[in-house]
mmCIF entry with sequence, helices, sheets and N, C-alpha, C, O atoms, coordinates in Angstrom:
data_MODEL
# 
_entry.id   MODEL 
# 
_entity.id                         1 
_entity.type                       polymer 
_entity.pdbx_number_of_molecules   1 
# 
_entity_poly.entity_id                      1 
_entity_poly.type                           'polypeptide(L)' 
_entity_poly.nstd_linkage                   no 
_entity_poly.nstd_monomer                   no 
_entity_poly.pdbx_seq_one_letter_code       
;(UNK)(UNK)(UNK)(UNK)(UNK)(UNK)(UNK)(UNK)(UNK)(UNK)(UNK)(UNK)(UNK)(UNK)(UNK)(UNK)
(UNK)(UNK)(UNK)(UNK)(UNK)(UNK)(UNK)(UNK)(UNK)(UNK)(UNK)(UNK)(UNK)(UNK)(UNK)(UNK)
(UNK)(UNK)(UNK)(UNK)(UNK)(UNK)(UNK)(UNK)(UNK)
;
_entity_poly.pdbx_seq_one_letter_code_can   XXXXXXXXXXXXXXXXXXXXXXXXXXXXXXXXXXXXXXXXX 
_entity_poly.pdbx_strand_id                 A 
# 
loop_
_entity_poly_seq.entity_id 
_entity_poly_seq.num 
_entity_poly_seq.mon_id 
_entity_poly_seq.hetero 
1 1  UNK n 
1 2  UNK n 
1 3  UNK n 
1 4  UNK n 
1 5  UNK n 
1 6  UNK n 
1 7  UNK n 
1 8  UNK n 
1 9  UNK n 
1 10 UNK n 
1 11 UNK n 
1 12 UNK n 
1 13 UNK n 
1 14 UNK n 
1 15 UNK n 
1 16 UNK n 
1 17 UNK n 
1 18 UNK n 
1 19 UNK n 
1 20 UNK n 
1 21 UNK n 
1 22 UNK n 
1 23 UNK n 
1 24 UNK n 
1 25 UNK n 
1 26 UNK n 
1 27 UNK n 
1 28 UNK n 
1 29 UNK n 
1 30 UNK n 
1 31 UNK n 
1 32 UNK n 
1 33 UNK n 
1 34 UNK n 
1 35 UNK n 
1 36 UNK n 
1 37 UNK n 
1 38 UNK n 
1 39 UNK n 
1 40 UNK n 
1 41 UNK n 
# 
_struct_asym.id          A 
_struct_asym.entity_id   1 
# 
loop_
_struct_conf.conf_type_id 
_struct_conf.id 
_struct_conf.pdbx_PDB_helix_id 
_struct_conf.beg_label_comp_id 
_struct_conf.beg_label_asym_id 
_struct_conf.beg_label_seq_id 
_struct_conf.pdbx_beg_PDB_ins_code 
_struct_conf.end_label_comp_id 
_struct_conf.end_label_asym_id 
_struct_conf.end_label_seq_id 
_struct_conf.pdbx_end_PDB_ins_code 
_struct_conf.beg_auth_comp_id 
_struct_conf.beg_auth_asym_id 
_struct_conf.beg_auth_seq_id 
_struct_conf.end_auth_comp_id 
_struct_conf.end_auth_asym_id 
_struct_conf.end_auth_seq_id 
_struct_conf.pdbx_PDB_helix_class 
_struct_conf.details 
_struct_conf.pdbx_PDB_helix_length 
HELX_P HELX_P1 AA1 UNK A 2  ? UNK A 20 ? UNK A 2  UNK A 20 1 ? 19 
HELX_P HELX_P2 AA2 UNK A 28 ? UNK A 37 ? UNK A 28 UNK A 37 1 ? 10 
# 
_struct_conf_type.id          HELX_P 
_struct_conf_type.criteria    ? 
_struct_conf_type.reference   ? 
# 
loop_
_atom_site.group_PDB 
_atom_site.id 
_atom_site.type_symbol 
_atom_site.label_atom_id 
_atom_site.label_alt_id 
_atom_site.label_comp_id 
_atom_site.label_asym_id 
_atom_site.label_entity_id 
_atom_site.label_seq_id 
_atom_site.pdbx_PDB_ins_code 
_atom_site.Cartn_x 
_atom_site.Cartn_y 
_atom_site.Cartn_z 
_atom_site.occupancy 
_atom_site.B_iso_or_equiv 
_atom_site.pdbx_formal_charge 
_atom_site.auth_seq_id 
_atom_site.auth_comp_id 
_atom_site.auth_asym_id 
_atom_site.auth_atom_id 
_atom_site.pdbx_PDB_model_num 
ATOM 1   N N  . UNK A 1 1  ? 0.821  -1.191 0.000   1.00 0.00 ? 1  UNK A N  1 
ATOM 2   C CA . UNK A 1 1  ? 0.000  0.000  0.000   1.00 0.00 ? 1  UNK A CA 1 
ATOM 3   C C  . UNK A 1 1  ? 0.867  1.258  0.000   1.00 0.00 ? 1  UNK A C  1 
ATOM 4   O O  . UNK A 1 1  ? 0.689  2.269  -0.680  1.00 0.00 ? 1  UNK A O  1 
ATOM 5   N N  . UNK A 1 2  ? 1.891  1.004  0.934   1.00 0.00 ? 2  UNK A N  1 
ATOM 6   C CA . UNK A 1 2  ? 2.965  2.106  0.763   1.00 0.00 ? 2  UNK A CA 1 
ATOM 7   C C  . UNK A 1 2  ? 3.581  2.476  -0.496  1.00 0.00 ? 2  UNK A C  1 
ATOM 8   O O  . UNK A 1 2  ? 3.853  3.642  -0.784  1.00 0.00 ? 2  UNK A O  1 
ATOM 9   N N  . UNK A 1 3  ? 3.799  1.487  -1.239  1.00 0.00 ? 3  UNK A N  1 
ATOM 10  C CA . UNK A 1 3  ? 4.315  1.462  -2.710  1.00 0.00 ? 3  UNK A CA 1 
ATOM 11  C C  . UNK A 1 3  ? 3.707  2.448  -3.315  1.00 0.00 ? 3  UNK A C  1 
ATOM 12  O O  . UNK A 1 3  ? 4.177  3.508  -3.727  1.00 0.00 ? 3  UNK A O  1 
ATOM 13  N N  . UNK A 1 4  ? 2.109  1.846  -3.366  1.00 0.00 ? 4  UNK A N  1 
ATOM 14  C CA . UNK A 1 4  ? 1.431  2.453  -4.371  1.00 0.00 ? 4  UNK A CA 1 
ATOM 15  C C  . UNK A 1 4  ? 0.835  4.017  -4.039  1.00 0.00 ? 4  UNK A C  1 
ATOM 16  O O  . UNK A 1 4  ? 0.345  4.573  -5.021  1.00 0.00 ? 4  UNK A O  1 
ATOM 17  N N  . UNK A 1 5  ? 0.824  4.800  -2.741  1.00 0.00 ? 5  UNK A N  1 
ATOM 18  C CA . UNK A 1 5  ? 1.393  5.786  -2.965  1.00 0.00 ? 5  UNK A CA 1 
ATOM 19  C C  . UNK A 1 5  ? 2.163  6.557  -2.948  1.00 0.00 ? 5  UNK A C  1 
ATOM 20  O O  . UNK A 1 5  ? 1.885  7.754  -3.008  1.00 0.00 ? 5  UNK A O  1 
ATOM 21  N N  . UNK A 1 6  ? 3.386  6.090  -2.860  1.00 0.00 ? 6  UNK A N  1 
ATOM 22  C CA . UNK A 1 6  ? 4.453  6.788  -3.643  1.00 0.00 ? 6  UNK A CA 1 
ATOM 23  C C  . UNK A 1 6  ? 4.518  6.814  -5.213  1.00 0.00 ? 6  UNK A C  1 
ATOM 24  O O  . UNK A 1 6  ? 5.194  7.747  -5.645  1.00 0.00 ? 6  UNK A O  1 
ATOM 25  N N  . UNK A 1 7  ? 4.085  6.174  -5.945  1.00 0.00 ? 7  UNK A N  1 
ATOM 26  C CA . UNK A 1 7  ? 3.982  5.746  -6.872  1.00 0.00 ? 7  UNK A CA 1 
ATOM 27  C C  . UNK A 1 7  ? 2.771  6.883  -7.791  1.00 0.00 ? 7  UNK A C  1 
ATOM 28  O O  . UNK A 1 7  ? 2.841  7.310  -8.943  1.00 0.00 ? 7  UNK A O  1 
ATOM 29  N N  . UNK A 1 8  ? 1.685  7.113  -6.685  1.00 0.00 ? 8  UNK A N  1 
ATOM 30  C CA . UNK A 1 8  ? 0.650  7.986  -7.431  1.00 0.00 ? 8  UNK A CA 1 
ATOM 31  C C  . UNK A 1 8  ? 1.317  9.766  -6.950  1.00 0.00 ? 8  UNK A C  1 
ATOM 32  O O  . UNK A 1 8  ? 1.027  10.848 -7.460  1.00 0.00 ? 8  UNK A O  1 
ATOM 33  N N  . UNK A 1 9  ? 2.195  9.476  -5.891  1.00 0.00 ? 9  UNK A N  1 
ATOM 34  C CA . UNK A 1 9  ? 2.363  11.297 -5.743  1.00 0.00 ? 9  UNK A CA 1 
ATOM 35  C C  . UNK A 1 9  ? 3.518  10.956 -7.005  1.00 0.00 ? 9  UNK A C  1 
ATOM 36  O O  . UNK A 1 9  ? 3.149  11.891 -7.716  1.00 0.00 ? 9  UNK A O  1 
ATOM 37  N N  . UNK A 1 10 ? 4.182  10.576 -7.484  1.00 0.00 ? 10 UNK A N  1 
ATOM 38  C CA . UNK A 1 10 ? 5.145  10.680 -8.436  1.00 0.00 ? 10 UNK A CA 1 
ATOM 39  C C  . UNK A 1 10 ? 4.727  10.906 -9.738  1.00 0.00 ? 10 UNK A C  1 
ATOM 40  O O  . UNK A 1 10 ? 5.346  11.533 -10.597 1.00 0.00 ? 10 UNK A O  1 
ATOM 41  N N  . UNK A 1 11 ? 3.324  10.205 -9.877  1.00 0.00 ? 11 UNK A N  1 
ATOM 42  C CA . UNK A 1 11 ? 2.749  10.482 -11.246 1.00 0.00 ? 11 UNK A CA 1 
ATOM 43  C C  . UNK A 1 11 ? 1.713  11.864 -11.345 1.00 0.00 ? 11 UNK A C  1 
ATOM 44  O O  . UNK A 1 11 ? 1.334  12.395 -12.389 1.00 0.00 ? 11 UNK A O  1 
ATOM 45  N N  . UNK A 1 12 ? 1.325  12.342 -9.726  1.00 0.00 ? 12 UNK A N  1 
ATOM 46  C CA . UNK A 1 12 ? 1.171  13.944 -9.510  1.00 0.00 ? 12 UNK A CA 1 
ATOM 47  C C  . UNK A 1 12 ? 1.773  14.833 -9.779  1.00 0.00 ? 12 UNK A C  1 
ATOM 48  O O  . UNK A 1 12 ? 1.257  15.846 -10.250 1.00 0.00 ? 12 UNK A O  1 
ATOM 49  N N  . UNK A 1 13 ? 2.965  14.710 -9.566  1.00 0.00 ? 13 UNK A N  1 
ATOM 50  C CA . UNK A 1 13 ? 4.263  15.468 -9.637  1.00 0.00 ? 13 UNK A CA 1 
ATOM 51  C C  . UNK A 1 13 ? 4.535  15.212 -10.858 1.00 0.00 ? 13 UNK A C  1 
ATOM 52  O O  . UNK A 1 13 ? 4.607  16.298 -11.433 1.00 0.00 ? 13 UNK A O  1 
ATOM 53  N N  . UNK A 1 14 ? 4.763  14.207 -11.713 1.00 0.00 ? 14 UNK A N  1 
ATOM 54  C CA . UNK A 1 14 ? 4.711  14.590 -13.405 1.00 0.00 ? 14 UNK A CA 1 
ATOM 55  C C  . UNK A 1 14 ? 3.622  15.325 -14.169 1.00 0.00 ? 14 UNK A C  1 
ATOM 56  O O  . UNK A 1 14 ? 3.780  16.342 -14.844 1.00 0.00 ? 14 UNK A O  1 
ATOM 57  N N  . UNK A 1 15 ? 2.735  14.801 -14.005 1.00 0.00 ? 15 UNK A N  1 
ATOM 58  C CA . UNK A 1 15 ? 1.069  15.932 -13.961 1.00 0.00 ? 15 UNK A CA 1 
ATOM 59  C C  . UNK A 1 15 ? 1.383  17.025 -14.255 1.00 0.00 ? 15 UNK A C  1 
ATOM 60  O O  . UNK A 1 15 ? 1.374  17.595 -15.346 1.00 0.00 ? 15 UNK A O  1 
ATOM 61  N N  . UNK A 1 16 ? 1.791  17.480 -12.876 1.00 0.00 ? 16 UNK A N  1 
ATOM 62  C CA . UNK A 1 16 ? 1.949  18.960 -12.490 1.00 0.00 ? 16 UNK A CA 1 
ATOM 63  C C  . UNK A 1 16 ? 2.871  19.681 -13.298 1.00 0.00 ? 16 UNK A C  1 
ATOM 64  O O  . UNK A 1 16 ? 2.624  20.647 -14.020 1.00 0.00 ? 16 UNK A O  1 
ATOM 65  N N  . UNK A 1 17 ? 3.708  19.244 -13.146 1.00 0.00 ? 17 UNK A N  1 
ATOM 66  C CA . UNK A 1 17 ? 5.496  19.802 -14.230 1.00 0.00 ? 17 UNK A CA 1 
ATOM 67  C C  . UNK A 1 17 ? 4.869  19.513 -15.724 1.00 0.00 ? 17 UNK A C  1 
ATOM 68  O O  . UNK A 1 17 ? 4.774  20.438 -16.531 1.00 0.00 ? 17 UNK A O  1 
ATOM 69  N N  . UNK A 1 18 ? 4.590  18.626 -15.937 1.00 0.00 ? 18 UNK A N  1 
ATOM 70  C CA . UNK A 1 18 ? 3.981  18.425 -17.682 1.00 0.00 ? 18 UNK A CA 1 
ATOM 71  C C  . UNK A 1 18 ? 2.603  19.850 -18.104 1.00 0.00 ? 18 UNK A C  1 
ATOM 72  O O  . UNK A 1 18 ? 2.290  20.571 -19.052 1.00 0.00 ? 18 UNK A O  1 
ATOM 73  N N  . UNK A 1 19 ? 2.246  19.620 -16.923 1.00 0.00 ? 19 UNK A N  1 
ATOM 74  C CA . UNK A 1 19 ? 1.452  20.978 -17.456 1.00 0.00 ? 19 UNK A CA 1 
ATOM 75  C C  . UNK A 1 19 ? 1.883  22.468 -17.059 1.00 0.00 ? 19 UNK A C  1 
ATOM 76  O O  . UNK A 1 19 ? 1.660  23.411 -17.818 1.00 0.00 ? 19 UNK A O  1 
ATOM 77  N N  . UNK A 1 20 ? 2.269  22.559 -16.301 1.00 0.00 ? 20 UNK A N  1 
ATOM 78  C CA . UNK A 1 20 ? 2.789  23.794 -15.869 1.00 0.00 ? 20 UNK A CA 1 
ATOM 79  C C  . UNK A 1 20 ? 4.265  24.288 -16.386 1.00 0.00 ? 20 UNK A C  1 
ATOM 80  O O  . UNK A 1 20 ? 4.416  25.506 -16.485 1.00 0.00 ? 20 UNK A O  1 
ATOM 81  N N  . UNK A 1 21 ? 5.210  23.552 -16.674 1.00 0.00 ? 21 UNK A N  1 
ATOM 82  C CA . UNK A 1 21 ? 6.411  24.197 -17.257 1.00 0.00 ? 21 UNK A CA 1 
ATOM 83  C C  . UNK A 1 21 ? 6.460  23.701 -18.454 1.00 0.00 ? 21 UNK A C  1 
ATOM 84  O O  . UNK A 1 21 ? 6.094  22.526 -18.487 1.00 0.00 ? 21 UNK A O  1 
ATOM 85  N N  . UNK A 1 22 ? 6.846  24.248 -19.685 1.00 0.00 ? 22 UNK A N  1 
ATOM 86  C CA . UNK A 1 22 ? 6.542  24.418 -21.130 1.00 0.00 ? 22 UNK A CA 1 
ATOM 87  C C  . UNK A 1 22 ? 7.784  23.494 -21.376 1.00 0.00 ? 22 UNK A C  1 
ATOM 88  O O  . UNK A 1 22 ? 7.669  22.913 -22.456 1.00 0.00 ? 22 UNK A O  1 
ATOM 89  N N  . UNK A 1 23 ? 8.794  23.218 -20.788 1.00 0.00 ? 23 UNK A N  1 
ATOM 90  C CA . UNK A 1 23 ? 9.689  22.459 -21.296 1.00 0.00 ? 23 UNK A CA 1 
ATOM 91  C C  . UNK A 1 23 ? 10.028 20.879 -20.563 1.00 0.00 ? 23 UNK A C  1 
ATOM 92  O O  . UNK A 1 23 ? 10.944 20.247 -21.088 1.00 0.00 ? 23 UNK A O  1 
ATOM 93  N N  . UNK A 1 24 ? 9.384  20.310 -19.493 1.00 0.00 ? 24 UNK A N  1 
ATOM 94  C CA . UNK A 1 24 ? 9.501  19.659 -18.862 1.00 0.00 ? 24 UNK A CA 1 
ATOM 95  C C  . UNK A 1 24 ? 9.152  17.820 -19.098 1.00 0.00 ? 24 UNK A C  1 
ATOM 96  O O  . UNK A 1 24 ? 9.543  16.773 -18.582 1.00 0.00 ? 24 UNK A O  1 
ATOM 97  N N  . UNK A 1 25 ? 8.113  18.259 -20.276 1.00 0.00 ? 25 UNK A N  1 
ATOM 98  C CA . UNK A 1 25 ? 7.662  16.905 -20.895 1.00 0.00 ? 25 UNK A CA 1 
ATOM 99  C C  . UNK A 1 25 ? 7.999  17.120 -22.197 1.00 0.00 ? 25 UNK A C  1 
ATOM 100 O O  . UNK A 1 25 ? 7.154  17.498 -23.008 1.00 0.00 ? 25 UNK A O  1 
ATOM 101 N N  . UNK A 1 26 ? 9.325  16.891 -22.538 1.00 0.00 ? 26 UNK A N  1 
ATOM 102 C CA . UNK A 1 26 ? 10.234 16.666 -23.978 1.00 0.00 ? 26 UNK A CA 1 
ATOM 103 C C  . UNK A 1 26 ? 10.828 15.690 -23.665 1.00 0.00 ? 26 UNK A C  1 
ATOM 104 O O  . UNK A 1 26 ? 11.321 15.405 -22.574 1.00 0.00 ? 26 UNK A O  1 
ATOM 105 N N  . UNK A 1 27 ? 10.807 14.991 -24.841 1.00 0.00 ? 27 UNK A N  1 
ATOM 106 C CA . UNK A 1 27 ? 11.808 13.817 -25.169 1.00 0.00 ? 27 UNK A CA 1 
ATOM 107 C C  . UNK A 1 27 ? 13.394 13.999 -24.737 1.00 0.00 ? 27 UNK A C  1 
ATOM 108 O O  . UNK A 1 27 ? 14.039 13.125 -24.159 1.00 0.00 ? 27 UNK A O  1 
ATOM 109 N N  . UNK A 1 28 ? 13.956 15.429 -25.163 1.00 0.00 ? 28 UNK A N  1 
ATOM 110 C CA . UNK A 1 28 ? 14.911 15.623 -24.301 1.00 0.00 ? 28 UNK A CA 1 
ATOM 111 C C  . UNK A 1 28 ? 15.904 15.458 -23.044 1.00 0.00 ? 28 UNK A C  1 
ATOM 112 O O  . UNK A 1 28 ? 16.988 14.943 -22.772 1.00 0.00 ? 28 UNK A O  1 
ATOM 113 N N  . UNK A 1 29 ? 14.549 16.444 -22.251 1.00 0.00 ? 29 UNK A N  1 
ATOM 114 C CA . UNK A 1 29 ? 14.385 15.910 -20.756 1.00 0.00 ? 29 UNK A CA 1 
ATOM 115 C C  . UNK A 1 29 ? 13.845 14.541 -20.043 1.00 0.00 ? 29 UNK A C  1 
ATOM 116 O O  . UNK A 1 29 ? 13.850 14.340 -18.828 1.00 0.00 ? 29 UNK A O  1 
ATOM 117 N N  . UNK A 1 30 ? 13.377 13.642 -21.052 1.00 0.00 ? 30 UNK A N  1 
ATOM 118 C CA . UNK A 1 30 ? 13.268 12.611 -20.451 1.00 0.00 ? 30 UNK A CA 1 
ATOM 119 C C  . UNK A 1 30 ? 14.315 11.708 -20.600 1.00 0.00 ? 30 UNK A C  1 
ATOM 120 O O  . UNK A 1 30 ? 14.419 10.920 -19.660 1.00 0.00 ? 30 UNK A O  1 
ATOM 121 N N  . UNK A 1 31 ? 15.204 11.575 -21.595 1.00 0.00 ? 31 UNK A N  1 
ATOM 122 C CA . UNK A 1 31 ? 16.413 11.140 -22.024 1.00 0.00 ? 31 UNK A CA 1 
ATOM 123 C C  . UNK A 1 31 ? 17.559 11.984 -20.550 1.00 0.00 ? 31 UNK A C  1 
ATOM 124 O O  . UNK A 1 31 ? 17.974 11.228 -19.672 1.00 0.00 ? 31 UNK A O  1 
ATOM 125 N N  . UNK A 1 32 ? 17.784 12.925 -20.514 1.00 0.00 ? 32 UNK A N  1 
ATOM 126 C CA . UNK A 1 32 ? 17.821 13.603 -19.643 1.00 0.00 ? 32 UNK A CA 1 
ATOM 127 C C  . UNK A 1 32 ? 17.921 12.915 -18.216 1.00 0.00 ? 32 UNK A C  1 
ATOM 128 O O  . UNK A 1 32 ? 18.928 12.420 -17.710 1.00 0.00 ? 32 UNK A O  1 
ATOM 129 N N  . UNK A 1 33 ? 16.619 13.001 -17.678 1.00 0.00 ? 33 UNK A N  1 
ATOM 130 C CA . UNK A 1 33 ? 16.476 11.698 -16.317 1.00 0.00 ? 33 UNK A CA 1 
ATOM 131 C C  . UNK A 1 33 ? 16.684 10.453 -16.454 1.00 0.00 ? 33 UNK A C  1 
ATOM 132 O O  . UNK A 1 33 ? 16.984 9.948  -15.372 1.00 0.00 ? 33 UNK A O  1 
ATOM 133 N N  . UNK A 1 34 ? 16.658 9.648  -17.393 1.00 0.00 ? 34 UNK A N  1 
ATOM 134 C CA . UNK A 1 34 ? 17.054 8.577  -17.413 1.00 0.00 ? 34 UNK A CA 1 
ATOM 135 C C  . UNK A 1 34 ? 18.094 8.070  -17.519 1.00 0.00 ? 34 UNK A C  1 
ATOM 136 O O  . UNK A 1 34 ? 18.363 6.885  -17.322 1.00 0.00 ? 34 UNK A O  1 
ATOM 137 N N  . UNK A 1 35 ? 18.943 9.104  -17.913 1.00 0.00 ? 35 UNK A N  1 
ATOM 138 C CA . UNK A 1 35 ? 20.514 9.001  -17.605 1.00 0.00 ? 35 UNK A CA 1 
ATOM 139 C C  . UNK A 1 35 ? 20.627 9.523  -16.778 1.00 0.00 ? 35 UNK A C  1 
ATOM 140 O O  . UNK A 1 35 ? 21.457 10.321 -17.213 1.00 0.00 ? 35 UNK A O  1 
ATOM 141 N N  . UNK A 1 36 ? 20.434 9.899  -15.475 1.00 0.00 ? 36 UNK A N  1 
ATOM 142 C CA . UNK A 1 36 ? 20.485 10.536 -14.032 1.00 0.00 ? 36 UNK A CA 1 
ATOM 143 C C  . UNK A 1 36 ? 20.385 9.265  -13.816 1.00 0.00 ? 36 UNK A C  1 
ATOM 144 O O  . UNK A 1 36 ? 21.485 8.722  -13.718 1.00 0.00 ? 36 UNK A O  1 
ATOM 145 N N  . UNK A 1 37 ? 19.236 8.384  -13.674 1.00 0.00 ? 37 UNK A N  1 
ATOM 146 C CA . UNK A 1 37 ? 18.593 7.489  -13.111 1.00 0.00 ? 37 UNK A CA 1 
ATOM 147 C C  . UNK A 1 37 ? 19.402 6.178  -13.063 1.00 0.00 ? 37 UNK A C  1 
ATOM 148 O O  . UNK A 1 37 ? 19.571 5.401  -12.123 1.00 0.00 ? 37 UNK A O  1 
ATOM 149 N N  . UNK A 1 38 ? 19.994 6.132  -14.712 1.00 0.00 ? 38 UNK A N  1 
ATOM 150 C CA . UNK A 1 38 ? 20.757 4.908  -14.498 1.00 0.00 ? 38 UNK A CA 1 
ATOM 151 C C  . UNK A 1 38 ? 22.540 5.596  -13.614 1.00 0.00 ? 38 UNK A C  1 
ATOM 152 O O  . UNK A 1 38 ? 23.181 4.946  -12.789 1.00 0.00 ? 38 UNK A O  1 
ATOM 153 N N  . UNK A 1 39 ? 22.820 6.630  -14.001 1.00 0.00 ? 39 UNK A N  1 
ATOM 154 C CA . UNK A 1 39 ? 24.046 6.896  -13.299 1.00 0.00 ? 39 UNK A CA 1 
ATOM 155 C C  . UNK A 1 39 ? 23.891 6.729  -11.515 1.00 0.00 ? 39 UNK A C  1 
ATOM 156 O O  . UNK A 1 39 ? 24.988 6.459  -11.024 1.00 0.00 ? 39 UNK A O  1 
ATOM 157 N N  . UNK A 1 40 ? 23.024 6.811  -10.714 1.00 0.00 ? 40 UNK A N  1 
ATOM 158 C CA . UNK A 1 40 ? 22.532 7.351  -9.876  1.00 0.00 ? 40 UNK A CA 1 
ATOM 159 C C  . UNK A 1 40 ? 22.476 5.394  -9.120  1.00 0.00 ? 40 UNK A C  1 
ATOM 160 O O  . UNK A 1 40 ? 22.836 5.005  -8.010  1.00 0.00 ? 40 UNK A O  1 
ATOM 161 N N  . UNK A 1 41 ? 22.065 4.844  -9.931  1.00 0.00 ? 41 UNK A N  1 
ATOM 162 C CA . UNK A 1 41 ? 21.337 3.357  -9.364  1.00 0.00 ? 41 UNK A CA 1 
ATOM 163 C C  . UNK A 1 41 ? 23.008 2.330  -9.873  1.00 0.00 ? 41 UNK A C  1 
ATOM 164 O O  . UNK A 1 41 ? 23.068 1.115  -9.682  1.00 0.00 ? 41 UNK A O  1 
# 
């Protein structure tokens, strides 16, 4: 149960940034975090 919300504030928090900042949901920036993500793990 804990999982799953962390899981829904994370997909809030993309929500939010995808609509509110004009550059945040680009292919770019998602390339972007996912090389954070794997450097990081």
């Amino acid at each position: 149960m804990r999982d799953a919300g962390v899981l829904l504030a994370l997909v809030l928090i993309t929500l939010f940034f995808s609509l509110t900042a004009p550059y945040f949901a680009t292919p770019g920036n998602a390339l972007k975090i996912f090389v954070q993500i794997a450097i990081n793990t």
